[in-house]
KOLMARTOR-526339 format. One record per atom (N, C-alpha, C, O): atom name; x, z, y. Coordinates in steps of 0.001 Angstrom, whole numbers, plus 500000, padded with zeros to 6 digits. Layout:
<nodes>
NODE  atom       x       z       y
NODE    CA       X       Z       Y
...
</nodes>
This chain:
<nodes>
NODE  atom       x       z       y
NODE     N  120539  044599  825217
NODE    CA  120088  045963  825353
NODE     C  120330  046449  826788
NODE     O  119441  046560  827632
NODE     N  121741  046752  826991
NODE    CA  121173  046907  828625
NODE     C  122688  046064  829214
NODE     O  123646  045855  828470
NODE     N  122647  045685  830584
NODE    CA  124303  044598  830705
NODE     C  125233  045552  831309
NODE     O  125355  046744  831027
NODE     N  125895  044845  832208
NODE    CA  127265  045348  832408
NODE     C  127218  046200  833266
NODE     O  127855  047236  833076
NODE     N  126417  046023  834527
NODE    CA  126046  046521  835754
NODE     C  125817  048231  835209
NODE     O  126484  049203  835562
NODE     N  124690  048200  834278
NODE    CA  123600  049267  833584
NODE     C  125462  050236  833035
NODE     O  125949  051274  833483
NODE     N  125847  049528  832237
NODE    CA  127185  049977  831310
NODE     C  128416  050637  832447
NODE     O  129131  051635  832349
NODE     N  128321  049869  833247
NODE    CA  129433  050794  834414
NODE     C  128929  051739  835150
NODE     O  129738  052580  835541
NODE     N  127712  051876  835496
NODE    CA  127108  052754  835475
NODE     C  126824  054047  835253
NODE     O  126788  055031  835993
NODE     N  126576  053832  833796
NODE    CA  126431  055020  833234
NODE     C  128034  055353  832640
NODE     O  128205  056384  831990
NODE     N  128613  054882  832775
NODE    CA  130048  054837  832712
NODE     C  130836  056148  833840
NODE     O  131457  057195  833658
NODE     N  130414  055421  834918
NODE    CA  131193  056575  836206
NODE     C  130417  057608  836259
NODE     O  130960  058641  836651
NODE     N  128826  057682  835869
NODE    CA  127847  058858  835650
NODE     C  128663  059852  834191
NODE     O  128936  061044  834332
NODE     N  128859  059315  833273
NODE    CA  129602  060114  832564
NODE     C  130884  060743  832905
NODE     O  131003  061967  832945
NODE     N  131913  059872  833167
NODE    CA  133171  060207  833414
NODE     C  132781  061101  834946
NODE     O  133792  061701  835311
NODE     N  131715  061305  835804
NODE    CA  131516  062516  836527
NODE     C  131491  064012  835855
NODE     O  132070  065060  836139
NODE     N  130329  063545  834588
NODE    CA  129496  064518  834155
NODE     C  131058  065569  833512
NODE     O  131293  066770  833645
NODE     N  131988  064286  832707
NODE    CA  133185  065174  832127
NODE     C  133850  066084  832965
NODE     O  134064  067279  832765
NODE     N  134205  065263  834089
NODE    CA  135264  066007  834878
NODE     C  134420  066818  835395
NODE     O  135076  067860  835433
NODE     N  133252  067086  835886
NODE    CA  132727  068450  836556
NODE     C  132154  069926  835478
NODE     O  132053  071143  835628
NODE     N  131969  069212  834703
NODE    CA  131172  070137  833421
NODE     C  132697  071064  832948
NODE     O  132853  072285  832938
NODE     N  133853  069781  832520
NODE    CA  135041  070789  832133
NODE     C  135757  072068  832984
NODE     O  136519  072953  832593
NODE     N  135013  071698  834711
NODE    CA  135803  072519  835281
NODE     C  134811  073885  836109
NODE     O  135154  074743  836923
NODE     N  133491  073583  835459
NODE    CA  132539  074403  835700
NODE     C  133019  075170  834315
NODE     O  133223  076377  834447
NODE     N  133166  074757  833361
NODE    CA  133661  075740  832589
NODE     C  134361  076828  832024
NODE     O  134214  077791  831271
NODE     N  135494  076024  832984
NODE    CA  136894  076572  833300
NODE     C  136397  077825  834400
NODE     O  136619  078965  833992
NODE     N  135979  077743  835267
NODE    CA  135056  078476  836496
NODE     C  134646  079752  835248
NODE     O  135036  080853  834859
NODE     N  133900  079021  835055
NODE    CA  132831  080179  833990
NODE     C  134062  081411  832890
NODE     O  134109  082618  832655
NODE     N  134770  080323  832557
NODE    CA  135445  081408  831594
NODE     C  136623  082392  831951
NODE     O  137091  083339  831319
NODE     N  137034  081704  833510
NODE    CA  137796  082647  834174
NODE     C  136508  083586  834747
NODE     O  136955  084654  835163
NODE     N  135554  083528  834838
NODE    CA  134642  084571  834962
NODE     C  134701  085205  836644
NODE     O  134880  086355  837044
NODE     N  134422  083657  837540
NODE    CA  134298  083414  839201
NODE     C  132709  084263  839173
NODE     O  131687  084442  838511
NODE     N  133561  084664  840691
NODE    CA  132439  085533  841303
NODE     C  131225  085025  841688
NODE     O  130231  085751  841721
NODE     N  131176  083475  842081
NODE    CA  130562  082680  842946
NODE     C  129548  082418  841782
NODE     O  128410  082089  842116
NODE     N  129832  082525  840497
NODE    CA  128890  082319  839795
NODE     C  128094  082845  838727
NODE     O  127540  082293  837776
NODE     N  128182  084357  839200
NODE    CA  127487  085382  839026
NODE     C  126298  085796  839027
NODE     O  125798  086715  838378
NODE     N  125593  084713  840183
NODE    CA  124119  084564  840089
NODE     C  123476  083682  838828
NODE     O  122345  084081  838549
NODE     N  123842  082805  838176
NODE    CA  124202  081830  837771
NODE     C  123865  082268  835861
NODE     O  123437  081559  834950
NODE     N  124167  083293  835883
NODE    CA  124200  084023  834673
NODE     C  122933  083935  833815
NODE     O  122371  082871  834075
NODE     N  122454  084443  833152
NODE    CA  121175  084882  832546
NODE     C  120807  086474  832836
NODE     O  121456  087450  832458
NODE     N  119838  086463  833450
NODE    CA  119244  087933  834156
NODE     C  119223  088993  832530
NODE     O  118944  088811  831345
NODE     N  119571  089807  833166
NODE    CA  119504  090646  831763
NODE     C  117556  091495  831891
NODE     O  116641  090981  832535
NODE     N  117492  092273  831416
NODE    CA  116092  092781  831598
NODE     C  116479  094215  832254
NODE     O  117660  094563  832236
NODE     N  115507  095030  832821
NODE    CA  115810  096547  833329
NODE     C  115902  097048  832570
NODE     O  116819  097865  832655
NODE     N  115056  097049  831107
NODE    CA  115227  098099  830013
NODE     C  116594  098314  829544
NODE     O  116955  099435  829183
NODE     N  117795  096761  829519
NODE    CA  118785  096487  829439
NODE     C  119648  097370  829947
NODE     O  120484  097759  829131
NODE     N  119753  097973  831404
NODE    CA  120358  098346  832498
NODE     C  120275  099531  832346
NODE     O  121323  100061  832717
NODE     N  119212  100573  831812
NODE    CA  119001  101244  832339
NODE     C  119540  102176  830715
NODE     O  119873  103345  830912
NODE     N  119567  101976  830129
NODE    CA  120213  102358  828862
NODE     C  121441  101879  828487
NODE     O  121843  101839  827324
NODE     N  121971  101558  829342
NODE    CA  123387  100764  829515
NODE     C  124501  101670  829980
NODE     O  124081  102114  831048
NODE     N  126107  102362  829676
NODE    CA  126812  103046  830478
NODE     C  127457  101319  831147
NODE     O  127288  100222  830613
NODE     N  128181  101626  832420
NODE    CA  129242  100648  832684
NODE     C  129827  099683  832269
NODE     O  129790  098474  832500
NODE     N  130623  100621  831340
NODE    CA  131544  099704  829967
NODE     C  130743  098694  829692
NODE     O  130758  097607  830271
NODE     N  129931  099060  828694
NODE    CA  129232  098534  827726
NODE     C  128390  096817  828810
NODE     O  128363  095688  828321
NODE     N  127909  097131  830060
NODE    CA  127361  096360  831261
NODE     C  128618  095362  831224
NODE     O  128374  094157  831162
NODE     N  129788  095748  831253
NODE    CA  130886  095105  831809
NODE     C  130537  094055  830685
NODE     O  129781  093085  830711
NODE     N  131166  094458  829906
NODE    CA  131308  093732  828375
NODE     C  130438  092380  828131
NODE     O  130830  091225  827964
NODE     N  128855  093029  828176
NODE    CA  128037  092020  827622
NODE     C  127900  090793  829585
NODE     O  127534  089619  829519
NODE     N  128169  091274  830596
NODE    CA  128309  090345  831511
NODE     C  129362  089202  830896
NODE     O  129124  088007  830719
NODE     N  130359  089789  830677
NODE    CA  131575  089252  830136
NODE     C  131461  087968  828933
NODE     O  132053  086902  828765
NODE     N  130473  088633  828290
NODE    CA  130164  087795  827009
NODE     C  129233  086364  827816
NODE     O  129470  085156  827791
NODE     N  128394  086966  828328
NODE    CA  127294  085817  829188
NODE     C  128455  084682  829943
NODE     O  128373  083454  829948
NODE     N  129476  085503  830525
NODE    CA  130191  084468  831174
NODE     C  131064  083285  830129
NODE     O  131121  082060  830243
NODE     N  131618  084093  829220
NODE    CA  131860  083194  828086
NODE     C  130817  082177  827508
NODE     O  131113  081002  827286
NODE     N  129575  082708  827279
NODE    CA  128532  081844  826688
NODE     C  128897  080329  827103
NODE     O  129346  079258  826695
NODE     N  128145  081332  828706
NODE    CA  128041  079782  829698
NODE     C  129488  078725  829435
NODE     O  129504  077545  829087
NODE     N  130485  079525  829704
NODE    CA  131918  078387  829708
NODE     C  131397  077498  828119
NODE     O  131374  076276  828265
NODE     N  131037  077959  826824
NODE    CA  131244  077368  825786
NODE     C  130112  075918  825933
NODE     O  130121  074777  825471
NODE     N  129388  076538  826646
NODE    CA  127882  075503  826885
NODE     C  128192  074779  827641
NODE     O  127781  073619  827636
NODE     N  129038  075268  828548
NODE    CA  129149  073703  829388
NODE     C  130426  073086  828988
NODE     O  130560  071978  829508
NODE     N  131425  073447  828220
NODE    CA  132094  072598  827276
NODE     C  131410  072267  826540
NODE     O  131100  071207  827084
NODE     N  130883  072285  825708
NODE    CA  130156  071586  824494
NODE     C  129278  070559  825316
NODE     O  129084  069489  824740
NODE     N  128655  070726  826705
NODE    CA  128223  069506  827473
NODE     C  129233  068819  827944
NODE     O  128857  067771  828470
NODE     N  130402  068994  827967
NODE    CA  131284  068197  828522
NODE     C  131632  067018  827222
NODE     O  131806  065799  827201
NODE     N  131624  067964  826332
NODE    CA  131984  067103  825122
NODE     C  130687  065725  824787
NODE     O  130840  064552  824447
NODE     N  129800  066310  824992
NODE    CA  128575  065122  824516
NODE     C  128836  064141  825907
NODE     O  128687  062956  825608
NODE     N  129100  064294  826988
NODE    CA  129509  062889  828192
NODE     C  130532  062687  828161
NODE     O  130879  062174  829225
NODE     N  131782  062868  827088
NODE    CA  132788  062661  826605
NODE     C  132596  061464  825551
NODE     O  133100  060344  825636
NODE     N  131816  061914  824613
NODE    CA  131248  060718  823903
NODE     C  131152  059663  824344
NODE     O  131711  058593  824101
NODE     N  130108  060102  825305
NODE    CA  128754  058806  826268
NODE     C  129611  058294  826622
NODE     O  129503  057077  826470
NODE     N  131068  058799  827341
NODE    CA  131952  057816  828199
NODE     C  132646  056814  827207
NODE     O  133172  055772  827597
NODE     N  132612  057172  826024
NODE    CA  133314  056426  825070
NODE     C  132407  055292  824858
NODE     O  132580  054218  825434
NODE     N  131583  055481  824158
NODE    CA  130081  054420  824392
NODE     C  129850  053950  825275
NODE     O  129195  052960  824949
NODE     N  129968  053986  826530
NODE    CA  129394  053492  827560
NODE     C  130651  052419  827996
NODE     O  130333  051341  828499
NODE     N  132146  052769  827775
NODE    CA  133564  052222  827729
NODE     C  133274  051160  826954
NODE     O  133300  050053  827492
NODE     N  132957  051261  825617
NODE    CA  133173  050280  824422
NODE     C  131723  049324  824884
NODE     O  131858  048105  824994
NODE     N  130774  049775  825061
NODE    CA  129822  048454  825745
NODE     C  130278  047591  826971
NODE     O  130272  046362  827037
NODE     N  130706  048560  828005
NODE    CA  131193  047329  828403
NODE     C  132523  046601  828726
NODE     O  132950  045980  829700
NODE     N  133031  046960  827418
NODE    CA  134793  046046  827007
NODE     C  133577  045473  826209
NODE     O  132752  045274  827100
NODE     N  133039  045118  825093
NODE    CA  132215  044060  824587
NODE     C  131837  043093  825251
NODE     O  132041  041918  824945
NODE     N  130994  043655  826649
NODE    CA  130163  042726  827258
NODE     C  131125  041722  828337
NODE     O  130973  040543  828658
NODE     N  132118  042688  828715
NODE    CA  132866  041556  829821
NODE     C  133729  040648  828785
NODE     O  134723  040145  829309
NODE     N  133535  040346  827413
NODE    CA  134795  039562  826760
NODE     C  134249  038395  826496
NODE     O  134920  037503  825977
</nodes>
């Protein structure tokens, strides 16, 4: 199916994807400034019937979203690294 070369590979491509996704997350749920653009645009109708508070809040929530989404992506190249580990301990034996 695919060899060893292909398997280490996608091996260090995962074990990237973990370590950057967990700490983009971490980013996200401490709720960094830098990634504020980053968000999901709310609409004007949103804004404009909005006091402060209430603005604060649902930003707040978006920033959480994102942290849960890119944990839950961290978790699926968490897998892959496991799979991609166990192919090639098979293939080099």
């Amino acid at each position: 199916m695919c060899g060893p070369k292909l398997c280490g590979f996608v091996l260090g491509l995962s074990l990237w994807g973990t370590v950057f996704l967990g700490i983009l997350g971490g980013l996200y749920y401490n709720e960094s400034i830098g990634l504020l653009d980053d968000l999901p645009e709310e609409s004007k109708d949103d804004i404009e019937h909005m006091d402060w508070s209430e603005r604060i809040t649902k930003i707040k929530d978006k920033y959480h979203q994102n942290a849960y989404n890119a944990w839950i992506a961290c978790g699926a190249y968490a897998v892959l690294t496991v799979v991609a580990a166990g192919r090639l301990i098979m293939l080099t034996r």
